[in-house]
N, C-alpha and C positions, 0 to 999 in steps of 0.2 A: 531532361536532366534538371528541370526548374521548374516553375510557374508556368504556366502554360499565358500563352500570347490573350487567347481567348478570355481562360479566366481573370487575368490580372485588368482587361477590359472590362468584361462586367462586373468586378468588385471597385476600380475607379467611378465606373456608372454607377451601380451600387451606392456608394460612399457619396457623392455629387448630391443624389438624390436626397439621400439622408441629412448631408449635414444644409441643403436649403430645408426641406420639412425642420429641422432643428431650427435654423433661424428664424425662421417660422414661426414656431414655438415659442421659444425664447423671450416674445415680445409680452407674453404673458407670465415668463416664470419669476416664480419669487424670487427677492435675495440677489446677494452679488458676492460674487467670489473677486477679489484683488491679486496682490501678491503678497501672500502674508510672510513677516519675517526680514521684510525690506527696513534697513536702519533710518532710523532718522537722523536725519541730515546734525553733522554739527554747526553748531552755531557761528551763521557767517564770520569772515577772518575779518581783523581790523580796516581793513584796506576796501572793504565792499558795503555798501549802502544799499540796501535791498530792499523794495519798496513790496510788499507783500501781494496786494491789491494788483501789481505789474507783474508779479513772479509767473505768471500763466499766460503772456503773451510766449511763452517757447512751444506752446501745443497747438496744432493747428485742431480749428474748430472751439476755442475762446479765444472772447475778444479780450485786449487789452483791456486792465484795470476792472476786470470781470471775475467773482470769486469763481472757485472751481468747486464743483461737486463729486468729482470722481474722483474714489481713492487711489484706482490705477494712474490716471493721469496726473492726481496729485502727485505719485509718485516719482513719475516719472518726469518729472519737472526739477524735480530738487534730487537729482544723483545724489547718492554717496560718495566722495570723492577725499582721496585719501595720500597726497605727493608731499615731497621734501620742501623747504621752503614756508613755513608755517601757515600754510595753507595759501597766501598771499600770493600765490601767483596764476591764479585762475582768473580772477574776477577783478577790474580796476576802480581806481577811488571813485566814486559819483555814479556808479551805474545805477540805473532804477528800475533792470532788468535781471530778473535770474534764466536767463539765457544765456546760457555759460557759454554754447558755440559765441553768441554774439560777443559777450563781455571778457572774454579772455583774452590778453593779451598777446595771445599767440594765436594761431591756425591749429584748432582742435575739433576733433569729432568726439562725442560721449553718447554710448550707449549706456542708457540705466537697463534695470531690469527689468520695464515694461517691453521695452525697444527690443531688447532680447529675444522677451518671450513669444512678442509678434514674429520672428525670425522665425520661428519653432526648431531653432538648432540646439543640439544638446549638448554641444561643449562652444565652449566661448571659439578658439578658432572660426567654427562654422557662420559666426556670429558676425565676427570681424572680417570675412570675406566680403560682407556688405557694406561696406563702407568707402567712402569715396577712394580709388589711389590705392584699395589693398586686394591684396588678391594671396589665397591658402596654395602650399605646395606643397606637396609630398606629406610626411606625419606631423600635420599640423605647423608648419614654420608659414608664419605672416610675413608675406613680400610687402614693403611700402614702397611705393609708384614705381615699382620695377624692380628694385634693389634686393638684391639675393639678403637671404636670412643672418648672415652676419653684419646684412647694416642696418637689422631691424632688433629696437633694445626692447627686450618685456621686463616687466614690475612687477612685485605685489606689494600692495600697501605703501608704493615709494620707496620698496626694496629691493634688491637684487636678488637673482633667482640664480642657483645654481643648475646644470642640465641635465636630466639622466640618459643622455645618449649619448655615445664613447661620438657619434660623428657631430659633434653641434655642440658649443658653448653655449647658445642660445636654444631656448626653453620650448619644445613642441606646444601648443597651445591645446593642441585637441586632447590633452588631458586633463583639462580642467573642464568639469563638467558644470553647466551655467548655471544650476543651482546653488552654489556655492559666492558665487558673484552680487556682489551688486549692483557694480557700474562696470567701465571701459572706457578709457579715456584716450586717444592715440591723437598725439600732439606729432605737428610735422614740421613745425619750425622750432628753430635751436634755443633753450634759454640755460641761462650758467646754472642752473638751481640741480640739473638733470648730469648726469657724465656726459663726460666728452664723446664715446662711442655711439653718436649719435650723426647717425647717417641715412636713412629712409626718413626715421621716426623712430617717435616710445612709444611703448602700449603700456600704460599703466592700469593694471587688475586691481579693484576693490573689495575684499569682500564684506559681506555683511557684520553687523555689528549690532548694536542695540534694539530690538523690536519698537515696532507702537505699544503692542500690548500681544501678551502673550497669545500667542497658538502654536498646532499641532498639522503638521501636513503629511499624510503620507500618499503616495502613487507607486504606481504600475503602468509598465507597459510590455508591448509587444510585438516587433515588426517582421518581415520578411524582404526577400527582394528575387527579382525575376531570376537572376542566376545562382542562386544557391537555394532561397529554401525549397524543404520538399523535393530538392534534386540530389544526383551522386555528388559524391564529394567521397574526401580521403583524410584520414586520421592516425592516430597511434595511439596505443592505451596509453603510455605516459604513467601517470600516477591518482592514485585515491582521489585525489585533492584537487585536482585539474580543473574542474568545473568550476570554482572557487578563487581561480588565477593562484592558487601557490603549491606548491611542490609539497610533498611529503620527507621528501631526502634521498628518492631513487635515484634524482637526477647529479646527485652529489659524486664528486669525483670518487670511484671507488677506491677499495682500503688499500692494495697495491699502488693504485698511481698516485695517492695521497701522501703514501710512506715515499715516493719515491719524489714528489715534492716537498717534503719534508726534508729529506736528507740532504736535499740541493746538490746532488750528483747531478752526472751529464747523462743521457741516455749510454754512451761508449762506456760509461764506467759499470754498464750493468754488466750480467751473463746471459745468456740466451735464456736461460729456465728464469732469470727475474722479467724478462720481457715480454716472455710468454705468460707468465704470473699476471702481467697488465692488460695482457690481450685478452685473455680470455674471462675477464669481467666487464670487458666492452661489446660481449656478443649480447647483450640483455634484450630477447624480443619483444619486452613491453617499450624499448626506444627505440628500437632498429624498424620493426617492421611496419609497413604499412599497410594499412586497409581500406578497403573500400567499402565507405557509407552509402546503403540506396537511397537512404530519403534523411537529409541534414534539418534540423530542427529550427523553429523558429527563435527568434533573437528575443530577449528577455530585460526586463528593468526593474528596478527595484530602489524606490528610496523611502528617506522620511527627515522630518526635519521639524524643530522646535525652537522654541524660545519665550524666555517671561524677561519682565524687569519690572525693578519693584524700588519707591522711594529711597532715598539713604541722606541722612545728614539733613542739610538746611537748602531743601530745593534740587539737590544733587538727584542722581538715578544712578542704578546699577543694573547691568543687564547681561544676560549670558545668552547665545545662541548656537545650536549643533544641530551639526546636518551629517547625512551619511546613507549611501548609494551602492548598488551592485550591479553591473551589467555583461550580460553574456551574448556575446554578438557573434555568426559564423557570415565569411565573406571567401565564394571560389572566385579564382582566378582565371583564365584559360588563357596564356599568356602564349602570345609567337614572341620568339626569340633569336634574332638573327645576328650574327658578326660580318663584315666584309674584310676583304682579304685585299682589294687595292682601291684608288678614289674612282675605278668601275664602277663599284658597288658590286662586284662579284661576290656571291655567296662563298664566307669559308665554312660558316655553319648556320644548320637550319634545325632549330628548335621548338618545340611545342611543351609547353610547363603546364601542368593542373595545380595549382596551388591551393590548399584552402587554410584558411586562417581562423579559429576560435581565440577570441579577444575575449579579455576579462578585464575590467575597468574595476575598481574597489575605491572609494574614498570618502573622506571623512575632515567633518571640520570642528572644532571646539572655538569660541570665541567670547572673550569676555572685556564687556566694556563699560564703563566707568565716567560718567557725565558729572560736572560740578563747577556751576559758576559760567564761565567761557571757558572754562577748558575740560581737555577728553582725554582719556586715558583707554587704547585699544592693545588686549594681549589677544593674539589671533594663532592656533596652532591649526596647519592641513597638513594631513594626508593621501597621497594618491600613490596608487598600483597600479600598473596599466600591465596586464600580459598577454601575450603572443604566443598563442603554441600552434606552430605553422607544419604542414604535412606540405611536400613539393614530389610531382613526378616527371620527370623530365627526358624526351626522346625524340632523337634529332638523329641526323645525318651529317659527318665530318667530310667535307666535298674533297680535302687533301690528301686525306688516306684511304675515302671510300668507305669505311666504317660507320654503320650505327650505332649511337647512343644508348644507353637509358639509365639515368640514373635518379634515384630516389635518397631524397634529404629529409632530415629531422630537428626540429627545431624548439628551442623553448627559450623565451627574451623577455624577462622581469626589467620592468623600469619602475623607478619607486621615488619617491621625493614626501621629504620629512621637512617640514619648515614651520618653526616658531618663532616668534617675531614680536617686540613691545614699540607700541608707538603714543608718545604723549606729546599733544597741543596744548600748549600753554598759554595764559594771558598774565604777564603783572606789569599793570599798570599800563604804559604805553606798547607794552613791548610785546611780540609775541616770540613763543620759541615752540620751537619744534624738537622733541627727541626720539630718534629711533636706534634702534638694536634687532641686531638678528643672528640666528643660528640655521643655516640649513643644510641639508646633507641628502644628497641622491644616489642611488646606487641604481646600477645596470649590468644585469647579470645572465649569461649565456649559456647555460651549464650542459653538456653533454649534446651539442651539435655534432648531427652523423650524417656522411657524404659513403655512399654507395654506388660505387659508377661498374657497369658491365656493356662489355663492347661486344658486335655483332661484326665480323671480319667481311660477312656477304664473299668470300673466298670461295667457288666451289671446290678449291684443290684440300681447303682446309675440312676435316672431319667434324668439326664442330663451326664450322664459317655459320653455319643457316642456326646458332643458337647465342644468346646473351649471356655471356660468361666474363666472370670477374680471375683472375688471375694474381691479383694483387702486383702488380710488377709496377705500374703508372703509365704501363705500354697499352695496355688492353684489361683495364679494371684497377680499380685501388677502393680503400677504404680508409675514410678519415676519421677524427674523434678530436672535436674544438671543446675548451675549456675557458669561456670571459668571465671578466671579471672590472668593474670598474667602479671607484666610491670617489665622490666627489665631495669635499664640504668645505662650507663660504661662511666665514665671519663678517657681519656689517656693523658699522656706528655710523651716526650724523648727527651732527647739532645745527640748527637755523635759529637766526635771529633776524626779526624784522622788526622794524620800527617808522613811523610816520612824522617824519621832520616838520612838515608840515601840512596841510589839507592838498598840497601839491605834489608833494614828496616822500617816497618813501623808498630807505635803505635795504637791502636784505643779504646778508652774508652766512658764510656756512662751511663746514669742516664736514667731511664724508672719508671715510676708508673701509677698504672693502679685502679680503685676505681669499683667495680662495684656493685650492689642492687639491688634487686629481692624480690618483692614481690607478693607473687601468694594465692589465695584465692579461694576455691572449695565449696559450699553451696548446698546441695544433699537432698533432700525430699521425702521420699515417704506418699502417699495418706494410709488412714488407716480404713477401713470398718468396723461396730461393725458386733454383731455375727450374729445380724440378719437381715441380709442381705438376700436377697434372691439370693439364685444361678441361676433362671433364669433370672435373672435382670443382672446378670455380662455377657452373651452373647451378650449385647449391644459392639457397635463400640465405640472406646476410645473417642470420642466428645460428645456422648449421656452417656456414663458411668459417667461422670464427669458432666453431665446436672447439671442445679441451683435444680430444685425440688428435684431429687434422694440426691442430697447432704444436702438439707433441712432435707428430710424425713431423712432419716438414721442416719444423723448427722455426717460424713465424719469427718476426724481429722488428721492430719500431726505428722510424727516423721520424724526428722532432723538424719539425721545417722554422718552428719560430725560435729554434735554440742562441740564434743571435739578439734576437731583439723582441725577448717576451715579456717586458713588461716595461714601463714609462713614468715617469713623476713630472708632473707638468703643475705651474703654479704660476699665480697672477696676484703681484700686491698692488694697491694704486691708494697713495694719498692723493686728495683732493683739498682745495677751498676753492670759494667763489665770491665774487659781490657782484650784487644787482641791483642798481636803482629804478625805480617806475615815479617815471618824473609826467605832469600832467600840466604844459606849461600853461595851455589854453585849452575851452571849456572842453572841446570837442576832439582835443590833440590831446595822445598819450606816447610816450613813447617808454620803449623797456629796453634796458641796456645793463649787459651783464659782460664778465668775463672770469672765466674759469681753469684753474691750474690745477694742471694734471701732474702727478709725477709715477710712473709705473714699473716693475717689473718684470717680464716675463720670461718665465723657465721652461724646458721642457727638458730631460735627464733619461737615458735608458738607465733601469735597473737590471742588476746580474740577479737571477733568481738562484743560478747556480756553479759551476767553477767554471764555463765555459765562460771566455770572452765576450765582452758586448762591442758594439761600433760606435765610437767615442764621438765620432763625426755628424752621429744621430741627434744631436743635442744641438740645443737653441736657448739663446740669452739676448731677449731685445729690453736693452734700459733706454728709457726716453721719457723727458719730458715736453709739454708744452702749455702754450697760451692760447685759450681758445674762446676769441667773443665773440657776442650775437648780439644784436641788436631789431628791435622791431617796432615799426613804428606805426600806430593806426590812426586813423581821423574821420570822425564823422561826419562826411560833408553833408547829409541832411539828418534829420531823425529818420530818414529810413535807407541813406545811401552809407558803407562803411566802406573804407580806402587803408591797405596794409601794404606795406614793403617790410621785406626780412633780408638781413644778409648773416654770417657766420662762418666759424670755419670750425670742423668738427675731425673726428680720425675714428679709420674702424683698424683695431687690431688682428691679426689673425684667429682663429677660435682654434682650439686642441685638438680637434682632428684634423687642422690643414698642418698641423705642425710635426704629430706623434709618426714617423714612421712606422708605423704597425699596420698591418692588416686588419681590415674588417668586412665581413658581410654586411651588406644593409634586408634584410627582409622585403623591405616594402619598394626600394627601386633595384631589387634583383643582379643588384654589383659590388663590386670589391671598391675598398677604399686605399689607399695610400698617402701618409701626408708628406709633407715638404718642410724638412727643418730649416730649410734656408728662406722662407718667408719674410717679408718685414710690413712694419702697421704702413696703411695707405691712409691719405690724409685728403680730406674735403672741402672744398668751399662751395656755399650753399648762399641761393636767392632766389627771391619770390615776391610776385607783387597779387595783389590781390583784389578783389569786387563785391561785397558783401551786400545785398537788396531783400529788404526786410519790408514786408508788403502787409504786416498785419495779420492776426490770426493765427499765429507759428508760420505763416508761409513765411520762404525761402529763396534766394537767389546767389549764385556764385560764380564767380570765375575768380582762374588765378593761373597764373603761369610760373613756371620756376624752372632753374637751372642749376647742374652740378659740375664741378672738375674735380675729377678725381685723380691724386698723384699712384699712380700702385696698387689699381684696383687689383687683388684678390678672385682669378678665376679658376673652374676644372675643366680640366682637358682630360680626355678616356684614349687609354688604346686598347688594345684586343687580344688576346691569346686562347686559341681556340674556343672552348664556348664562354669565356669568362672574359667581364669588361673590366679593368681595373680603371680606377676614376684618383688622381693623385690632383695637385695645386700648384700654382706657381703666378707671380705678379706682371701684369702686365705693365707697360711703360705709362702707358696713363690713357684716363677715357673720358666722354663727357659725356650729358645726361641732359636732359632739357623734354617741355610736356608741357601742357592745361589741363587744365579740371576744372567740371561745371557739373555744380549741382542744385539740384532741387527739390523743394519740397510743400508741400501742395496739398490743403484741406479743403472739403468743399462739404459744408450742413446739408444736411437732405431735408433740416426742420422744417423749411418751407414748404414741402409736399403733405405734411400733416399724417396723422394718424399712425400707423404705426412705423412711418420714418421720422414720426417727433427729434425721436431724439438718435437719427444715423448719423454717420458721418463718410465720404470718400477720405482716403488719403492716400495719397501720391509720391512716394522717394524715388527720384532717378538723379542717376548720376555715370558721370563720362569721363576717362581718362584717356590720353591721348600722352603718351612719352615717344620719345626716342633715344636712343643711345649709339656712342660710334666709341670701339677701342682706335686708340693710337701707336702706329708701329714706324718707325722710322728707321732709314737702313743705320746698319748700327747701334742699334738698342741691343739688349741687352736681358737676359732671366737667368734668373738661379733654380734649377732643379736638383735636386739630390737623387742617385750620387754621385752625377754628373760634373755639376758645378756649372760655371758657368754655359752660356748658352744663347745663340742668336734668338731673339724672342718672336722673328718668324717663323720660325720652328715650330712656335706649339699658336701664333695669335697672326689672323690677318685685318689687316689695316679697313677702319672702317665700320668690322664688323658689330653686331651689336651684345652689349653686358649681358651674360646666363643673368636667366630668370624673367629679363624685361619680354612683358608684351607692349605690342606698338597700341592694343586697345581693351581697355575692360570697360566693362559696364553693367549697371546693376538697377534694375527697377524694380519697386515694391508696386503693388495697386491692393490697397486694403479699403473694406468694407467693416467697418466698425459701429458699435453702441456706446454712446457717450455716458452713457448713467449706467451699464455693468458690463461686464468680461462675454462679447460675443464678436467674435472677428475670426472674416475671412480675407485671407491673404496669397495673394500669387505674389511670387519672387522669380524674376530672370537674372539670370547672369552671365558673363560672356566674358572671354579673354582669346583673344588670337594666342597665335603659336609666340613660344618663347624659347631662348636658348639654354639646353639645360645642364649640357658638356659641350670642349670644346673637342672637335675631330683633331684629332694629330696625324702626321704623313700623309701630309695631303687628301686627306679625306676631309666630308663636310661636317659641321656641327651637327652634336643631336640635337634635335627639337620634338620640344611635346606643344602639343594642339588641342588645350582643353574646350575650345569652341563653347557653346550655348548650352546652358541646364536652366528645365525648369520646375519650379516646385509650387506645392500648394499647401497650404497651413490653416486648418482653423480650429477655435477655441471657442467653446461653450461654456460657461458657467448656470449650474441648475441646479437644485436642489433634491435629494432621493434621500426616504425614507427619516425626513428631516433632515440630513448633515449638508451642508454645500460641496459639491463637487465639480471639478475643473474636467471637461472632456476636451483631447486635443485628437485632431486626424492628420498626417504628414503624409502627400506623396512626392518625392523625392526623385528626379532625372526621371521626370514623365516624359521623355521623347527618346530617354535610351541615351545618352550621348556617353561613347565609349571614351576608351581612353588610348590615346595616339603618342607614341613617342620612337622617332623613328629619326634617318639620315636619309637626304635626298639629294641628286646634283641634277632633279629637272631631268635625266632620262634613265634613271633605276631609283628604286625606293625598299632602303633597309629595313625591317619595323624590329626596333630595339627591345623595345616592352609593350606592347600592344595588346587590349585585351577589351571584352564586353564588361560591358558594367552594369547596363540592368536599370529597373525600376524599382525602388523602394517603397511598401506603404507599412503607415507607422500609426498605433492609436493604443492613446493613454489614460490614464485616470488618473485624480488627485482627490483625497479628502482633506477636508480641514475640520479641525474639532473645534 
């Protein structure tokens, strides 16, 4: 069905061999390929002293106070870095290092875009799994040191991102593809300059801005992976356009169900012949049926990317830069899929899923920026398309009624994000100011989702027992037809002003508001058979089932399941101000001390789409304010030992899918959603002390330990209904969080061996996290569920246990082989996470847990020259030891596997011109 075991060995052999002969090579080829297109840095903020000559002590393999030759390394030494706060709160008065890890007054990790590229991941997500404390889950959501995706805040440009997924307020990362990037910043201690919702960490995204000097890049690529290319797989024609990630208009709600949306009648107010009218343009076999691919196609890439700037005015520069990508990627599944029926772990149902998934990634960047004097002026607009057109066949055993399964789903999920955005750094005089504005708007759209289920009775008394027959009844077959819909858009302002009182002192204050609106709408149908129907007539295939005559004859009739609660208006205002001093009272002592006022709103509203009732009780209004400081304090006890303490107190509010009552499908973890109106914000106090050893060279040393309490953490609990998991939220009474982290980082010259290791270099990133977590249940506590209401909260949480999402260990090590004078590096990356909790079990059953264990990868980069032009060659192999994917419930003597499936080896190889 794949790659065959053999072959995908000897094209690893293969590729091994090739890219040493390359390295090999390399020692002699001309020219050096960088990263062209990387912004130059704006000019240090008032508050930082930056000693040029010292700027390249952050690279391992230069010495301090030693110029740099490499333009990659240059680069990669002076990120782009683009946050709130007039740039002043990265770097402290006096430092004489551009080591931002080191000089920042907080506990920050920055990936530039060399750091990246060595990663060889191709959306920032991928990127940011490497880094100390983070760890990727599901479609891309960054976990920080354990903490599920609503206590991790993303950025662009020190702006707020709205989300295009109906399940997350927070923003998948793996759609932002790294070319687009030019830094990464994720700050893990709390400063007022940032929002309150700051609980793991930020990740603040930079992208590019003004060139060195103009160029042109375009590449290609092309990957596959052991379980899909070249094997079976399963599809659906869909539309023209498909390939392309956008629909033509097939998939658009037909002209009947349109008018009948339109008119905002109730389905009861129709007549049989209008119902019938709606049915029978849901039979369309270009979306119902499915097929079967013998040999799936290899994955595809496509970008290109430019930029000039050119003088303006008296020393000023103006600069414009566009990027813009296409990627077509297929990934099968083969999913076991189990429910249990008591905390036996008895089988209620046993399921086998083939999934295959064709993704379509599209996007595109325009940016334009504006240099003059000390200050910057950055207008930045992106685009990103990410779609999903997912094929699922699905055939199980119901152990309660003895029936077979099989049901075949059809699927097509546009996520899209529009975000334009102006940001200007100012300087007059002492002062600096900062202004940003933003507009962003994401839509997520679901159009014509089809559920096909035909049961096998295994009866021998029945005539048709030994055949898979649909019936339409919901006893023994049904047919459904989902219609999403969800547009989300975020207004932002901020103003900062900073000023330096004196070479010791410096103020910083700041106004931020942020508006954002959400309205998502879900319209779900099923087809409805009278009694007499015939059961040999439902062995038909789902396009003839739904024929115009059968629907005639029988007189077919629709019931709406979402007619209570089809659509939602959820909204979030938050003023904000701040102040923050960074007082320096001695040479070596800094300390940074802020405190930040929140004041918010949050809505969430059913909407009536039509004269039927909605449930008034589905609605939610949390008004709250607060005061939230941070404070952090570092000291230099030698020139190479750094000593930090942090404390604060932070709050995560609930995100719109733990709040919106509505259902949803997720794709990618294969369950149903349900939220919880009855939510409220949990609130955090945060600490950390910290060990910073700086040994010369860019090497690296760290330790740090930190602690959390959290009032009202925010968990999911799943239950079960035959083969469907529903996954809803609700607050636990409170939990605590506590961990180290030690990392390192390690360069070693090979100049010493001479000739052509002149100029190698070793380098070394490893790093270790170590958390734990315990919720708190005490007899009489207390949760709110809808539409329940109140609730013992041992019911859904036991005492003890540990927060969804934390592993007790990740860890991630790099070992690169690098050329310090041009682009030739090979790189192996490990990564590792124990099991984590990813639902909570309810009725006494255990928690799910997924078990991403150990991937390893190998990355390397050539730069060479052909036919004259410089070209970048990259080879990716990707989970070379195969490590599946395990998510499953266990009490130690039966083991459920929830979503469980192969995952395969990846190899990936690209090209890059530059003109």
């Amino acid at each position: 069905m794949a790659i065959s075991g053999r072959f995908l060995r000897l094209l690893l052999a293969g590729t091994a061999i090739t890219a040493a002969s390359t390295l090999a090579a390399g020692a002699s080829a001309q020219g050096t390929v960088g990263t062209p297109g990387v912004a130059t840095p704006p000019p240090p903020p008032a508050q930082t002293t930056v000693d040029d000559a010292a700027a390249d002590a952050a690279l391992p393999g230069v010495e301090e106070g030693q110029a740099d030759t490499s333009d990659a390394e240059a680069q990669a030494s002076q990120p782009d870095i683009s946050i709130p706060g007039a740039g002043g709160e990265i770097v402290v008065t006096g430092r004489r290092v551009r080591d931002i890890t080191r000089s920042s007054t907080q506990v920050i990790s920055v990936l530039s875009t060399e750091q990246i590229a060595r990663t060889g991941e191709g959306d920032i997500a991928g990127a940011l799994g490497r880094v100390t404390g983070l760890s990727v889950q599901g479609n891309g959501f960054v976990f920080v040191r354990g903490l599920g995706d609503r206590y991790s805040l993303a950025l662009l440009n020190g702006l707020p991102l709205p989300s295009p997924e109906p399940l997350s307020r927070v923003v998948p990362l793996d759609i932002f593809p790294t070319d687009v990037i030019a830094s990464s910043l994720v700050q893990k201690t709390y400063s007022a300059n940032f929002p309150g919702e700051f609980g793991g960490g930020v990740i603040n995204l930079t992208t590019r801005s003004i060139p060195d000097e103009p160029f042109l890049r375009v590449g290609a690529g092309m990957s596959g992976d052991s379980e899909t290319t070249f094997g079976n797989g399963l599809a659906y024609y869909g539309s023209d356009f498909d390939w392309f990630g956008y629909d033509d208009g097939t998939r658009d709600a037909p002209p009947a169900l349109q008018a009948f949306f339109n008119d905002g009648r109730r389905l009861s107010d129709l007549s049989q012949a209008e119902q019938g009218n709606i049915i029978k343009q849901f039979g369309n076999p270009n979306l119902v049926l499915l097929q079967r691919i013998d040999r799936l196609p290899v994955n595809w890439s496509a970008n290109i990317s430019g930029g000039t700037a050119a003088p303006v005015g008296d020393g000023g520069e103006i600069g414009i830069i566009a990027t813009a990508g296409i990627s077509n990627s297929w990934r099968n599944r083969f999913v076991t899929a189990q429910t249990p029926i008591n905390a036996n772990l008895d089988l209620d149902t046993d399921f086998r899923d083939v999934i295959t998934d064709n993704r379509v990634l599209v996007n595109g960047l325009l940016g334009f920026g504006l240099e003059f004097g000390e200050n910057q002026i950055r207008f930045t607009n992106l685009y990103i398309r990410d779609t999903v057109k997912q094929s699922r066949l699905s055939q199980g055993e119901d152990f309660q009624t003895g029936f077979s399964q099989q049901i075949a789903n059809t699927g097509w999920f546009e996520r899209q994000l529009y975000n334009s955005q102006f940001v200007g750094e100012f300087k007059l005089g002492e002062v600096d100011i900062d202004l940003r504005g933003g507009f962003a708007r994401t839509d997520r759209e679901s159009p014509f989702e089809t559920t096909f289920q035909y049961v096998r009775t295994n009866n021998p008394n029945d005539p048709t027992g030994n055949l898979f027959i649909n019936v339409l009844d919901r006893q023994r077959g049904n047919a459904a037809f989902a219609f999403s819909d969800l547009t989300e858009k975020l207004y932002y302002g901020g103003l900062d002003l900073s000023y330096p009182v004196t070479d010791w002192l410096r103020i910083t204050g700041g106004y931020a508001y942020t508006d954002t609106d959400r309205f998502s709408e879900r319209r779900e149908f099923l087809v409805n058979a009278a009694t007499d129907f015939d059961d040999a007539v439902g062995a038909l295939r789902p396009d003839l089932l739904l024929g115009d005559a059968l629907i005639d004859f029988y007189g077919f009739g629709l019931i709406e399941t979402t007619q209570s609660d089809p659509a939602f208006r959820a909204g979030l205002e938050i003023h904000a101000g701040y102040a923050q001093v960074n007082l320096r009272p001695l040479d070596r002592l800094t300390i940074d001390l802020g405190l930040r006022y929140e004041d918010a709103r949050q809505t969430v509203n059913p909407v009536a789409l039509s004269s039927a009732p909605v449930n008034p009780n589905a609605s939610t209004f949390l008004g709250n304010d607060y005061f939230l400081p941070g404070v952090t304090v570092t000291w230099e006890a030698t020139d190479q030992l750094q000593l930090r303490a942090a404390a604060s107190r932070t709050i995560a509010r609930p995100q719109f899918r733990e709040l919106i009552f509505q259902t949803y499908f997720d794709p990618e973890t294969n369950r149903q959603f349900n939220g919880n109106p009855f939510l409220v914000d949990s609130e955090l106090t945060n600490a950390e002390v910290r060990a910073e050893y700086y040994f010369g060279r860019g090497n690296r040393a760290s330790i740090a330990g930190f602690y959390k309490d959290i009032k009202r953490p925010i968990e999911a609990f799943s239950s079960f209904s035959d083969n469907d998991q529903l996954t809803s939220f609700a607050n636990a009474p409170s939990a605590e969080l506590y961990g180290l982290e030690a990392d390192l980082q390690f360069g070693f010259d090979l100049g010493s061996l001479g000739g052509w290791f002149a100029s190698k270099q070793l380098i070394a990133i490893a790093n270790y996290t170590f958390t734990q977590s315990s919720i708190s249940v005490r007899e009489g506590d207390s949760t709110f569920v809808f539409p329940q209401g109140e609730r013992p909260a041992s019911d859904f949480f036991f005492d003890g246990r540990p927060l969804t999402g934390q592993s007790d260990h990740l860890v991630n090590f790099q070992l690169g082989f690098e050329d310090q004078e041009k682009l030739q590096q090979l790189t192996l990356l490990l990564s590792y996470a124990s099991q984590r909790v990813t639902s909570r079990g309810t009725s006494g059953l255990p928690d799910i847990v997924e078990d991403p264990g150990l991937r390893v990868d190998l990355v390397a980069r050539e730069a060479v020259r052909f036919l004259g032009v410089p070209l970048e060659l990259k080879f990716e192999a990707r989970n070379i030891f195969g490590r599946d994917n395990f998510e499953f419930q266990s009490n130690g003597a039966n083991r459920v596997e929830i979503n469980s499936y192969d995952v395969g080896t990846t190899i990936a190889v690209s090209a890059a011109y530059d003109f």
